[in-house]
KEKE-3310 file (N, C-alpha, C; in steps of 0.2 Angstrom, whole numbers, plus 5000, padded with zeros to 4 digits):
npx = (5255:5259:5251:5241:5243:5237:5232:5238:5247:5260:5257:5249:5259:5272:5262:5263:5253:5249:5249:5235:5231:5220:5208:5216:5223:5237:5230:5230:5226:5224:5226:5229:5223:5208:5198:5201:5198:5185:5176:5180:5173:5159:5157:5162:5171:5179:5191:5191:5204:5198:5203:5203:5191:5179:5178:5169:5161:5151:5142:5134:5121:5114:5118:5108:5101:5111:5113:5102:5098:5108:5111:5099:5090:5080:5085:5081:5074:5084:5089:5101:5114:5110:5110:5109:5108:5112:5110:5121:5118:5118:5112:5103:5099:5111:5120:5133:5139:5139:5132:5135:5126:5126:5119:5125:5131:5123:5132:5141:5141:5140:5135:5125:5118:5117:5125:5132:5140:5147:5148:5158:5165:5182:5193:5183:5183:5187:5182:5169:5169:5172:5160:5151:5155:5155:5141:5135:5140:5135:5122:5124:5123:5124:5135:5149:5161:5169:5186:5188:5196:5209:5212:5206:5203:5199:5192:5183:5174:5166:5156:5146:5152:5154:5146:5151:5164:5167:5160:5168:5179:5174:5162:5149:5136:5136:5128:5115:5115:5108:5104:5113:5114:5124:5136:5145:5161:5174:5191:5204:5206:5204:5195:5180:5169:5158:5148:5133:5136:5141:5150:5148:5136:5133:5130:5140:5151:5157:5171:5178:5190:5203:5217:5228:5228:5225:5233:5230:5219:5214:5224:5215:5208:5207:5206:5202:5212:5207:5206:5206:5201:5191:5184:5176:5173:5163:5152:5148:5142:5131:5125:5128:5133:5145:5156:5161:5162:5150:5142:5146:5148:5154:5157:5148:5134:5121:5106:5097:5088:5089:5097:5094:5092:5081:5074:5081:5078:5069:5057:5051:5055:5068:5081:5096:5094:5082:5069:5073:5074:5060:5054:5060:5054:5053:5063:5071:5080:5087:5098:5103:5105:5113:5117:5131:5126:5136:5153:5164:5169:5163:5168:5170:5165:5165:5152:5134:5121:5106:5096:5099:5110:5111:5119:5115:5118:5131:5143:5145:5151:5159:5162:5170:5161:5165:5155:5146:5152:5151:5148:5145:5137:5133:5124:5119:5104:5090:5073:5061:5071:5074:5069:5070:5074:5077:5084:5100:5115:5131:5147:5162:5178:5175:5170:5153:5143:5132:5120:5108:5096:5093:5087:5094:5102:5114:5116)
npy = (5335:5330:5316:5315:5311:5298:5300:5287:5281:5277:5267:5257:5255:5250:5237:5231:5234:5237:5252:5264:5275:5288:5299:5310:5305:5296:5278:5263:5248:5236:5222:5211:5201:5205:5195:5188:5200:5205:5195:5193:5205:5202:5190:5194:5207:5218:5232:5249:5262:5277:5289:5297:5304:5321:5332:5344:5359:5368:5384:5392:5407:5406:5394:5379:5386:5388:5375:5368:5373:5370:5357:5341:5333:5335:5346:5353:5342:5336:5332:5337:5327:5318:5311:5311:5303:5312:5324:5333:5344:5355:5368:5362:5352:5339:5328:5333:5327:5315:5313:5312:5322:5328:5334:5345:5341:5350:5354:5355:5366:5387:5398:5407:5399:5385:5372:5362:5347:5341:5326:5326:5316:5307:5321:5333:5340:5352:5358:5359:5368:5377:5381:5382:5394:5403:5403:5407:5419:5426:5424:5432:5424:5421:5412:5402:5393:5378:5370:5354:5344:5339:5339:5330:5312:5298:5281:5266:5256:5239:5227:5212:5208:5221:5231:5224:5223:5238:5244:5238:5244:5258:5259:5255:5263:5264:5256:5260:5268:5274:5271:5280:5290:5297:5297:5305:5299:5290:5282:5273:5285:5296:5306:5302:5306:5294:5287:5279:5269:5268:5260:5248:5240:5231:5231:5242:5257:5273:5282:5295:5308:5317:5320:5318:5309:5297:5284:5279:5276:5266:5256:5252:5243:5230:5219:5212:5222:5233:5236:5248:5239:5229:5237:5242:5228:5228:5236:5235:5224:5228:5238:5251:5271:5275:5290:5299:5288:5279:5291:5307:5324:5330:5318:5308:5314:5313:5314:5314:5306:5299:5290:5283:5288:5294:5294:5305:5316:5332:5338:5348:5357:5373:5370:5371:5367:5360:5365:5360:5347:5344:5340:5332:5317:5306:5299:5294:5287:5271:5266:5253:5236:5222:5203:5194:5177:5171:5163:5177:5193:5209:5227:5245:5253:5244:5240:5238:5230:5225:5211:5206:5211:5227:5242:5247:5253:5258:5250:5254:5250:5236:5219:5206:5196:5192:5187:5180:5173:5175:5186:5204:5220:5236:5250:5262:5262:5262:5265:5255:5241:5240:5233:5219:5203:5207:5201:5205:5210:5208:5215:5208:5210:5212:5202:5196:5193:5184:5188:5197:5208:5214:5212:5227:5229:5216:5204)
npz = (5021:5038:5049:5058:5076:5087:5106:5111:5102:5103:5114:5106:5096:5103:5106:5094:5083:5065:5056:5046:5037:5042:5039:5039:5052:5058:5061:5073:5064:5065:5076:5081:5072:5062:5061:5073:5082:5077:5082:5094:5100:5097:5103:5117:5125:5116:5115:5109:5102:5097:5095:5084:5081:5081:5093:5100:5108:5114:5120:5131:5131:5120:5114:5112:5102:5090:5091:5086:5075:5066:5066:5060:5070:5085:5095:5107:5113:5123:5140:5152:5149:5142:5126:5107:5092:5077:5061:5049:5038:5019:5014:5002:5009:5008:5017:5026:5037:5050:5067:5085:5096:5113:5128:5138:5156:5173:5180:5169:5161:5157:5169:5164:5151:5140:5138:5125:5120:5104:5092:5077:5063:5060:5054:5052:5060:5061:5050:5054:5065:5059:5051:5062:5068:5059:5056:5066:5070:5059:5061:5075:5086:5104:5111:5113:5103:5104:5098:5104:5101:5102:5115:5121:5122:5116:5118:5115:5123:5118:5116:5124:5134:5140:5148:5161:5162:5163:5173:5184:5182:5183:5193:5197:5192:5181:5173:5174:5164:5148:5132:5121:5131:5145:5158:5171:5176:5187:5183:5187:5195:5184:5177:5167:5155:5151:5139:5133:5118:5103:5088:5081:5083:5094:5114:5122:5125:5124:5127:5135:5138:5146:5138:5141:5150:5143:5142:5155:5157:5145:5148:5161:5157:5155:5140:5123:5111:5097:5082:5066:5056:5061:5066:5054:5048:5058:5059:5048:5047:5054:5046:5048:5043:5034:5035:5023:5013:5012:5011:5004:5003:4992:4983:4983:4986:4996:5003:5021:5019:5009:5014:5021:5035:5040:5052:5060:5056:5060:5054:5060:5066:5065:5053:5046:5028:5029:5021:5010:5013:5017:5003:4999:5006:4998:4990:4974:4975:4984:5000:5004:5009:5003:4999:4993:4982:4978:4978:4982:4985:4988:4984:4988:4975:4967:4952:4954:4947:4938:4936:4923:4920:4917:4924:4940:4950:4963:4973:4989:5002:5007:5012:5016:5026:5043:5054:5048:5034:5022:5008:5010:5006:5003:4998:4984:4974:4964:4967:4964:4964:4978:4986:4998:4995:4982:4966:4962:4953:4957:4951:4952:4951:4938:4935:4934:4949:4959:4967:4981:4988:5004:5022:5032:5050:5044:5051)
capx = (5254:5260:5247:5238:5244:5232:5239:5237:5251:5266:5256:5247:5268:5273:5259:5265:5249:5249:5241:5233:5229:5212:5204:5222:5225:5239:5226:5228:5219:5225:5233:5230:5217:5202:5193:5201:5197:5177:5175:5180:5167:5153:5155:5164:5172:5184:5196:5196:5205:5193:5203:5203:5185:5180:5175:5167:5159:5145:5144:5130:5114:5113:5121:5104:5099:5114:5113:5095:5099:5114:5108:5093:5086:5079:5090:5076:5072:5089:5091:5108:5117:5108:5111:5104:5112:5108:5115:5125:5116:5118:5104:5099:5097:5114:5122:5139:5142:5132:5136:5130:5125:5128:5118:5132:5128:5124:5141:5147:5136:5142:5131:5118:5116:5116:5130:5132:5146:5146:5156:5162:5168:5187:5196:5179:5183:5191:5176:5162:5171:5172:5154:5149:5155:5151:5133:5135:5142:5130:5115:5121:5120:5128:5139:5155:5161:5178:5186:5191:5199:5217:5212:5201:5205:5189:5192:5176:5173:5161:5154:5141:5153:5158:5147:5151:5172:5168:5157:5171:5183:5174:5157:5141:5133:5136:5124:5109:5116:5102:5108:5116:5114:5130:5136:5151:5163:5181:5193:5210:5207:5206:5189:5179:5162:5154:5142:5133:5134:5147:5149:5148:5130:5135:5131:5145:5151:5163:5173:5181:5195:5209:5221:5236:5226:5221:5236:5228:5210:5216:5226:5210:5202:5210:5203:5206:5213:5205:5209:5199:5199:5188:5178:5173:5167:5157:5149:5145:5136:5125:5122:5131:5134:5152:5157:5166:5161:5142:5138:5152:5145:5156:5160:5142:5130:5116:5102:5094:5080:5091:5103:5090:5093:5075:5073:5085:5077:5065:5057:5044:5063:5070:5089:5099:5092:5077:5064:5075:5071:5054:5050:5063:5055:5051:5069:5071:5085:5087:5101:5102:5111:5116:5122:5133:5125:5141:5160:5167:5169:5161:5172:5168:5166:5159:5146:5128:5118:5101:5097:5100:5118:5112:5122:5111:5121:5136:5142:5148:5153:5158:5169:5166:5156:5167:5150:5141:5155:5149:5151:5140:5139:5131:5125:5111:5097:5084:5068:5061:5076:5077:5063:5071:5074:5076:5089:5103:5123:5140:5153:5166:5184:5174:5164:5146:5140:5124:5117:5100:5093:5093:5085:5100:5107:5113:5112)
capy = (5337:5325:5313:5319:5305:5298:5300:5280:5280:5273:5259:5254:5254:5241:5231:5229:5236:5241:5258:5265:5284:5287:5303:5314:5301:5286:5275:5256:5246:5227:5221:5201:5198:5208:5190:5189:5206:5206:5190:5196:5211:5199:5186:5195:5214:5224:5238:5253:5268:5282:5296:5302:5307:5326:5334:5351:5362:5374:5383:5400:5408:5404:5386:5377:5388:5386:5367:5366:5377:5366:5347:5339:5331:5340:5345:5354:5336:5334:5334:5335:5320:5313:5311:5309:5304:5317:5323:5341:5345:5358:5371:5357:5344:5334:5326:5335:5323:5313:5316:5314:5328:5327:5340:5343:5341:5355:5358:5357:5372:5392:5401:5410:5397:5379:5371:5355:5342:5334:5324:5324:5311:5311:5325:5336:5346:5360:5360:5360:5373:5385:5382:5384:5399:5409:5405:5411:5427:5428:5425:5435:5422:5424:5406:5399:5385:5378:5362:5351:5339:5339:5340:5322:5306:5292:5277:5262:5249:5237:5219:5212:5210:5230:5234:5222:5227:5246:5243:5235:5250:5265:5261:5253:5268:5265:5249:5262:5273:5271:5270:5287:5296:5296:5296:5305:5295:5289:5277:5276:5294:5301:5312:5302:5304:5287:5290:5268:5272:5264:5257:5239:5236:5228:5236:5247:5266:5277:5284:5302:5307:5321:5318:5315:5303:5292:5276:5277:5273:5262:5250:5249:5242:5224:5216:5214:5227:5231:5241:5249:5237:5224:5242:5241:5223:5227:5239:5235:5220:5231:5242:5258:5273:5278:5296:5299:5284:5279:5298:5313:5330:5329:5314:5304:5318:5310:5317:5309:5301:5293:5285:5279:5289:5300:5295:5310:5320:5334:5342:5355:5362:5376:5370:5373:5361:5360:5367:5356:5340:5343:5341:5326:5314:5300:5300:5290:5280:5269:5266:5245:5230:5215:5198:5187:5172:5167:5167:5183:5200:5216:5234:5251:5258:5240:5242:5236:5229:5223:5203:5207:5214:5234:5244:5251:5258:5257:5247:5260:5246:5228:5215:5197:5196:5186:5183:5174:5170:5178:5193:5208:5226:5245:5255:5264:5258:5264:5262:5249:5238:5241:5229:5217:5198:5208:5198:5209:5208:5214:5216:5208:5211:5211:5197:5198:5189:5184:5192:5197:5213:5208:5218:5228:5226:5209:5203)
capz = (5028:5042:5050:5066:5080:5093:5112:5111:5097:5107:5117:5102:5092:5107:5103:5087:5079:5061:5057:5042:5039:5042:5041:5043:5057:5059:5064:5071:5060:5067:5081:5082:5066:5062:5062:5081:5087:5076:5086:5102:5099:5094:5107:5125:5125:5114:5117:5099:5103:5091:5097:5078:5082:5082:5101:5099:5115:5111:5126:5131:5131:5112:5111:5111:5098:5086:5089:5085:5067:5063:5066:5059:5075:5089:5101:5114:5119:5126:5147:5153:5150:5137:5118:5103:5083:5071:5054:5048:5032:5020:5011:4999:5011:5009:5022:5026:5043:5054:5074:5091:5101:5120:5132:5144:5163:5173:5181:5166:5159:5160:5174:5158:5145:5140:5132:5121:5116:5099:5090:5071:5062:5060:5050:5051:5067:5059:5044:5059:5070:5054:5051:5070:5072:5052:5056:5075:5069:5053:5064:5079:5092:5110:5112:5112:5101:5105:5093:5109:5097:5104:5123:5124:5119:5117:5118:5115:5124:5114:5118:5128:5142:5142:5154:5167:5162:5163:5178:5188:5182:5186:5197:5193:5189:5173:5173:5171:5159:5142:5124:5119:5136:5147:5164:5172:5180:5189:5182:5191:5195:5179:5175:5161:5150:5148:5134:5130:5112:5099:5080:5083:5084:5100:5118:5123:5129:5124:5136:5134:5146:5146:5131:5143:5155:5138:5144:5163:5154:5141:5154:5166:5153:5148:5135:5117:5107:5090:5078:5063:5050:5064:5067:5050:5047:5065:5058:5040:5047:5055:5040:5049:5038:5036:5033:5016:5010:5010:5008:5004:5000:4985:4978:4983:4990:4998:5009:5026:5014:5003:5017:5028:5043:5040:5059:5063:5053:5062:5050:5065:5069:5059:5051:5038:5024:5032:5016:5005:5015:5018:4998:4995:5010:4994:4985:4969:4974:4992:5003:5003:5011:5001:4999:4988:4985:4975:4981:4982:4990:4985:4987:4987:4971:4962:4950:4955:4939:4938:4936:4917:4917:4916:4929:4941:4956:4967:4978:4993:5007:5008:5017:5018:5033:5049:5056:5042:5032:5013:5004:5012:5008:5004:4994:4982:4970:4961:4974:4962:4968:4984:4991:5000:4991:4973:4964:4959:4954:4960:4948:4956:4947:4931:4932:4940:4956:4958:4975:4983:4991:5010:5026:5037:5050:5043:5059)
cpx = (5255:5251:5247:5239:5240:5238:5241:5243:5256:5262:5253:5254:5269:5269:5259:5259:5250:5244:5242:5232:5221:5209:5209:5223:5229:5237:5229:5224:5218:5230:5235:5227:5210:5197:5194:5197:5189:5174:5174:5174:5161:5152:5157:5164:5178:5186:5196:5197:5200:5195:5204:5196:5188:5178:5174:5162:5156:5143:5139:5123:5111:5115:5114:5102:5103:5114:5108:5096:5104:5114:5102:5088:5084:5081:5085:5072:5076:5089:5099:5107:5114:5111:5109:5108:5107:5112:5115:5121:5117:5112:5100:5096:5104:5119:5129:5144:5137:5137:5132:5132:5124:5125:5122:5126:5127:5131:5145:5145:5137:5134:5125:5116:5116:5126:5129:5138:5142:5149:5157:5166:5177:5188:5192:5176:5185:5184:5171:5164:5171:5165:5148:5150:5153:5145:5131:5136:5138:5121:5116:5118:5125:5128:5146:5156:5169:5179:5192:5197:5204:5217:5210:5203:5198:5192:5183:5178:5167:5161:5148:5144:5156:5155:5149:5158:5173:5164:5164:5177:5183:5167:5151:5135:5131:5131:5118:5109:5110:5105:5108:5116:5122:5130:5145:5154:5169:5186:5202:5213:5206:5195:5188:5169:5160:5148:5140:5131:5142:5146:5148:5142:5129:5134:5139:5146:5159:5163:5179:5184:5200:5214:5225:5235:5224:5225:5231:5221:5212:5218:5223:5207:5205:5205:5208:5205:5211:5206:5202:5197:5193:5181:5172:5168:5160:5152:5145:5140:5132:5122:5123:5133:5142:5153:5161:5165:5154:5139:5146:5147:5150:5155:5153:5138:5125:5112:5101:5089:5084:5096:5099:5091:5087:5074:5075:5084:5068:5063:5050:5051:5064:5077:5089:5098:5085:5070:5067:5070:5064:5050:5056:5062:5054:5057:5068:5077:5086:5094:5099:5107:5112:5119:5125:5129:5131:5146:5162:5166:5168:5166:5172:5169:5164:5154:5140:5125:5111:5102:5100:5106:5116:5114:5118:5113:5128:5138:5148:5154:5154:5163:5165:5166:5160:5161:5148:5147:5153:5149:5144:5141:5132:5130:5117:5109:5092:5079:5064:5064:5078:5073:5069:5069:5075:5081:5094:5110:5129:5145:5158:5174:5183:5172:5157:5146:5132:5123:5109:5099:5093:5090:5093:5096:5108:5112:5109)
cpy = (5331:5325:5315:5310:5305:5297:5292:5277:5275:5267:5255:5253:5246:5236:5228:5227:5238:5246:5258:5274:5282:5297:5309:5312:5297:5284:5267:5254:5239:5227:5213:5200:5202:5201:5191:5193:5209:5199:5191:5201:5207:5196:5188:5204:5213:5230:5243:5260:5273:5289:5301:5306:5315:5327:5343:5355:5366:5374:5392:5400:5405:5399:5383:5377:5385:5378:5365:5370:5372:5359:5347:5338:5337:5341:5349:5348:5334:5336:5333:5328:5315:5315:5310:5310:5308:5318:5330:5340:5354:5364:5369:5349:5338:5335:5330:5330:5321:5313:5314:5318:5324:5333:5339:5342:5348:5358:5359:5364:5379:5394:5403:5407:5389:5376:5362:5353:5338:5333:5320:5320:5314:5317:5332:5338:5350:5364:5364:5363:5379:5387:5382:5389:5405:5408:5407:5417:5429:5429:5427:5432:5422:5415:5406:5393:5385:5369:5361:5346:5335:5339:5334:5319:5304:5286:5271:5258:5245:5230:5218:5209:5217:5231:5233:5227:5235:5247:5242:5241:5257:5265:5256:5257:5269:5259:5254:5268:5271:5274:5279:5291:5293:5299:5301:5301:5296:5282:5278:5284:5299:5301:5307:5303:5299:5287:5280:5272:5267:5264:5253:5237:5232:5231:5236:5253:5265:5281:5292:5305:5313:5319:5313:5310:5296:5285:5274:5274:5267:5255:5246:5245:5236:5219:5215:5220:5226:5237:5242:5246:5230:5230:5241:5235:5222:5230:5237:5230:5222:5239:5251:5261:5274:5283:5296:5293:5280:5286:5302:5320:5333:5324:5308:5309:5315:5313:5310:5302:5295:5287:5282:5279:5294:5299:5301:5316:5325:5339:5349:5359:5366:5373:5372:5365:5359:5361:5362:5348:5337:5341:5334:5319:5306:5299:5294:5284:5278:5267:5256:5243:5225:5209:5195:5181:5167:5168:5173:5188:5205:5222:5238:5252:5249:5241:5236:5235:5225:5215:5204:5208:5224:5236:5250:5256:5257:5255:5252:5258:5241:5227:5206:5196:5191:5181:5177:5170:5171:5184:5198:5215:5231:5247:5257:5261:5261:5261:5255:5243:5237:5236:5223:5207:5200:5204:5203:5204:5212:5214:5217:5207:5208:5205:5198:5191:5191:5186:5195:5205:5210:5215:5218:5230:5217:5205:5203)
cpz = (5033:5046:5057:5069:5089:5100:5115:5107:5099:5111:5110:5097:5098:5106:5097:5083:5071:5060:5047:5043:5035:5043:5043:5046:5058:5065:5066:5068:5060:5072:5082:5074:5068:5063:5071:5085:5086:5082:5094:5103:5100:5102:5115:5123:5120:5115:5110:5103:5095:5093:5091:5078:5083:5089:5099:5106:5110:5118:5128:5132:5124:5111:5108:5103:5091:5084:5085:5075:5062:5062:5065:5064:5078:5094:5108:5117:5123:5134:5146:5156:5147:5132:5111:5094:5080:5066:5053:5039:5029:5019:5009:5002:5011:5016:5022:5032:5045:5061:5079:5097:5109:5123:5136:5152:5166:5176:5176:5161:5160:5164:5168:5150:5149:5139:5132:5120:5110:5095:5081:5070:5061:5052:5049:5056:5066:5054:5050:5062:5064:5055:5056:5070:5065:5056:5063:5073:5064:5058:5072:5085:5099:5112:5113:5108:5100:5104:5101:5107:5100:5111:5125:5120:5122:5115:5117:5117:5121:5114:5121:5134:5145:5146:5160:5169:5165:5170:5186:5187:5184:5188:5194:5193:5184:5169:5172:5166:5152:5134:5124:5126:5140:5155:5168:5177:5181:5186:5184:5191:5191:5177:5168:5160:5148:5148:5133:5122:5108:5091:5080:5083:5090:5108:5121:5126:5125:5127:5133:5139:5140:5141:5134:5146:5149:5142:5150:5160:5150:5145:5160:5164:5149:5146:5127:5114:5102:5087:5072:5058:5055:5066:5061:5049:5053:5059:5051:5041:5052:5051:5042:5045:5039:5032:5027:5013:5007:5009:5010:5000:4993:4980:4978:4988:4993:5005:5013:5024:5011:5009:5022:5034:5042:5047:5063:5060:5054:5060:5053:5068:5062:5058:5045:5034:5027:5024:5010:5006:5015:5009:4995:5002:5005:4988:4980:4969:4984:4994:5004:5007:5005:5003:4996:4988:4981:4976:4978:4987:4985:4988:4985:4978:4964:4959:4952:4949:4943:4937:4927:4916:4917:4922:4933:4948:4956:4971:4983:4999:5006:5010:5013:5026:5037:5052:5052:5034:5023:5014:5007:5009:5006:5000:4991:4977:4969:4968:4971:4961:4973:4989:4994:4997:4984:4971:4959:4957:4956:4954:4951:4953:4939:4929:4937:4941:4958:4967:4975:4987:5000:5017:5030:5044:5047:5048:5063)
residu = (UNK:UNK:UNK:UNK:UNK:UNK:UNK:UNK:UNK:UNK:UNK:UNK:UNK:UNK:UNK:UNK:UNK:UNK:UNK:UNK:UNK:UNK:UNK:UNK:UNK:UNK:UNK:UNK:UNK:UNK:UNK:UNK:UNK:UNK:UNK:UNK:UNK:UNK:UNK:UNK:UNK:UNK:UNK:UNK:UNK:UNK:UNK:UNK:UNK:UNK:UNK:UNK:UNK:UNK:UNK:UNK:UNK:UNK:UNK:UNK:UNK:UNK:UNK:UNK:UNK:UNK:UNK:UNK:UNK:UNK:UNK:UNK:UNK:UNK:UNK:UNK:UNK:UNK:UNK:UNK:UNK:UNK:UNK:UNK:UNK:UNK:UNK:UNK:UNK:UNK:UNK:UNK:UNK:UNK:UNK:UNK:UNK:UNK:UNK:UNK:UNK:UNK:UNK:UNK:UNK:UNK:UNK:UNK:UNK:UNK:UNK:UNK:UNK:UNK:UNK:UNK:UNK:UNK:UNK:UNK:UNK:UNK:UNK:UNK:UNK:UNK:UNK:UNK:UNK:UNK:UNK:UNK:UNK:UNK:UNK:UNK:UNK:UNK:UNK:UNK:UNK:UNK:UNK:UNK:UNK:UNK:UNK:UNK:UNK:UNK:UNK:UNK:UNK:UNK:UNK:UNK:UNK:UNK:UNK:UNK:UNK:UNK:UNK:UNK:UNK:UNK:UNK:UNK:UNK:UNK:UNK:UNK:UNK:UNK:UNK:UNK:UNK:UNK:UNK:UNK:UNK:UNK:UNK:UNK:UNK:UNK:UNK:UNK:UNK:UNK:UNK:UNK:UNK:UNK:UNK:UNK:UNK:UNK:UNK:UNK:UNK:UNK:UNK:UNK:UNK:UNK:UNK:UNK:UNK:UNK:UNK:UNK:UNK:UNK:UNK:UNK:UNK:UNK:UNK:UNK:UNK:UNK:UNK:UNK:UNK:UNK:UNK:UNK:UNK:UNK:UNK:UNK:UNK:UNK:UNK:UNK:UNK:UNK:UNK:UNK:UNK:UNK:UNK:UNK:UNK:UNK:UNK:UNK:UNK:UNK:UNK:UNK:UNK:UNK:UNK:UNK:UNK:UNK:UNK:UNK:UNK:UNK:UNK:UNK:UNK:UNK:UNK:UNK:UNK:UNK:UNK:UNK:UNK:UNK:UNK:UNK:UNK:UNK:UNK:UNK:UNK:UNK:UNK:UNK:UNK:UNK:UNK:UNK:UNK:UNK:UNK:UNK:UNK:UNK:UNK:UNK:UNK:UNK:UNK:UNK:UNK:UNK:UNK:UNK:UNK:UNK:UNK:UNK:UNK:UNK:UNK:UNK:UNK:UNK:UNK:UNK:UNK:UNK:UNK:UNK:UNK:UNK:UNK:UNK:UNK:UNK:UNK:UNK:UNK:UNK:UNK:UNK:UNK:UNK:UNK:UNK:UNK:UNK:UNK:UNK:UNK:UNK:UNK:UNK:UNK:UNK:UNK:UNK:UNK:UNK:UNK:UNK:UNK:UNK:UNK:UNK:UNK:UNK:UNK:UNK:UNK:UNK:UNK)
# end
């Protein structure tokens, strides 16, 4: 199956970006140096096109309701034009996606309901459109859900100078926006969504704009371009989860308990997984950060060992940290491992590295 291309493709090619597939995506994933463009993040702004992201509308008398049954959190504390991270599980409690929900505005609202935005990670806008609308017809609820995916483009801005940059490009309006809530806005004329939310650990907005208008948003907004291999190490050193790979409802199941997002998880709301979650809030194994204390890099799917040699987990994530300059990563552990300082090892191309439990974000 050919690779789903963001409407960013051709300016990100003249910039003589390399891509990568991502998610059924050809994604940039470098345009200068991930050290460059994690840099640029850390210490001014960056530019990441995310338009492999999902966009979903739920839209009715019944939206609320179906959001509140389908997401962990609790979506009846949502005003228009807030947001709030939550997670898709599914009877037993495992994660299937994490996402955040959007109460629209009211203009943007039909006349006899609510409606919501919220947004799957990539490739799992097609899954969460099937499973929006089975349990909307199974439970008889009067909405709409429509995969906007191919209509919007999103862009991130991410630094601690974005919001001046996004201020100066569409208003300073967006200077009181508050973490996850979002703001409607103009940017050389083109209608956007700027949500302060991001992956970076950094403050930021993602900016959501008509597919076509994506170059007109994109070119108001200079800065450095980053791609997803600088997304990454932001993220991992602030101990973000990422989809398919710190938890997969196949290949690494993992509840809300286990990944350490129980924050998101409201268990006085009815969802699907709900009677599961409520009996596994003390899981047996913990979601972890790390650190090398010996050269090397850890990478998905290294084994975790005790100070002894016995193999006691997996290691889900890693890089060698830009910021800090050693080996950092993810994964799970026994809970009688998981304190913070334990001494563990990484199994690093078949030799162990001696490494330590460490609190996240590492930063």
């Amino acid at each position: 199956m050919a690779l789903r291309k963001p409407p960013l493709w051709d300016v990100h090619a003249e910039r003589d970006a390399t891509f990568t597939e991502f998610g059924g995506w050809d994604m940039p994933v470098e345009f200068d140096s991930i050290r460059t463009e994690h840099e640029a993040v850390r210490e001014t702004v960056g530019l990441f096109d995310v338009s492999h992201m999902g966009e979903l509308e739920v839209r009715g008398p019944d939206a609320a309701a179906l959001m509140q049954r389908l997401t962990t959190n609790d979506v009846s504390r949502l005003a228009p034009g807030e947001g709030q991270y939550s997670a898709i599980t599914d009877s037993e409690g495992v994660i299937l996606d994490d996402t955040i929900v959007y109460a629209l505005p009211e203009a943007r609202q039909p006349d006899t309901g609510e409606g919501f935005l919220f947004i799957p990670n990539a490739g799992h806008d097609g899954e969460m459109e099937a499973r929006w609308v089975d349990h909307r017809d199974e439970w008889d609820l009067d909405c709409e859900v429509e995969n906007r995916t191919a209509e919007y483009a999103m862009v991130a801005l991410q630094g601690p100078d974005s919001e001046d940059l996004l201020a100066d490009a569409a208003g300073e309006a967006v200077r009181d926006v508050a973490p996850f809530d979002f703001v409607e806005a103009d940017i050389e004329g083109v209608p956007v969504l700027a949500a302060r939310s991001g992956y970076t650990g950094e403050d930021g907005f993602e900016l959501l704009c008509p597919w076509d208008d994506a170059e007109a948003v994109w070119s108001a907004l200079p800065c450095q371009p980053c791609g997803l291999g600088a997304r990454d190490t932001l993220r991992l050193e602030k101990g973000f989860l990422l989809s398919g790979q710190d938890f997969d409802a196949e290949s690494n199941p993992r509840t809300p308990y286990e990944a350490g997002i129980d924050f998101v998880v409201a268990l006085d709301t009815d969802f699907v997984g709900r009677d599961a979650l409520a009996d596994a809030t003390d899981p047996d194994e913990r979601f972890v950060g790390f650190e090398l204390r010996e050269r090397g890099i850890p990478r998905g799917g290294y084994d975790i060992t005790d100070a002894e040699g016995t193999v006691i987990g997996t290691v889900t994530s890693g890089t060698m940290s830009p910021s800090l300059g050693e080996g950092i990563g993810l994964g799970y552990v026994p809970r009688e491992f998981a304190a913070p300082g334990t001494d563990i090892g990484i199994v690093v191309r078949g030799q162990r590295k001696d490494a330590r439990i460490t609190d996240i974000p590492f930063l």
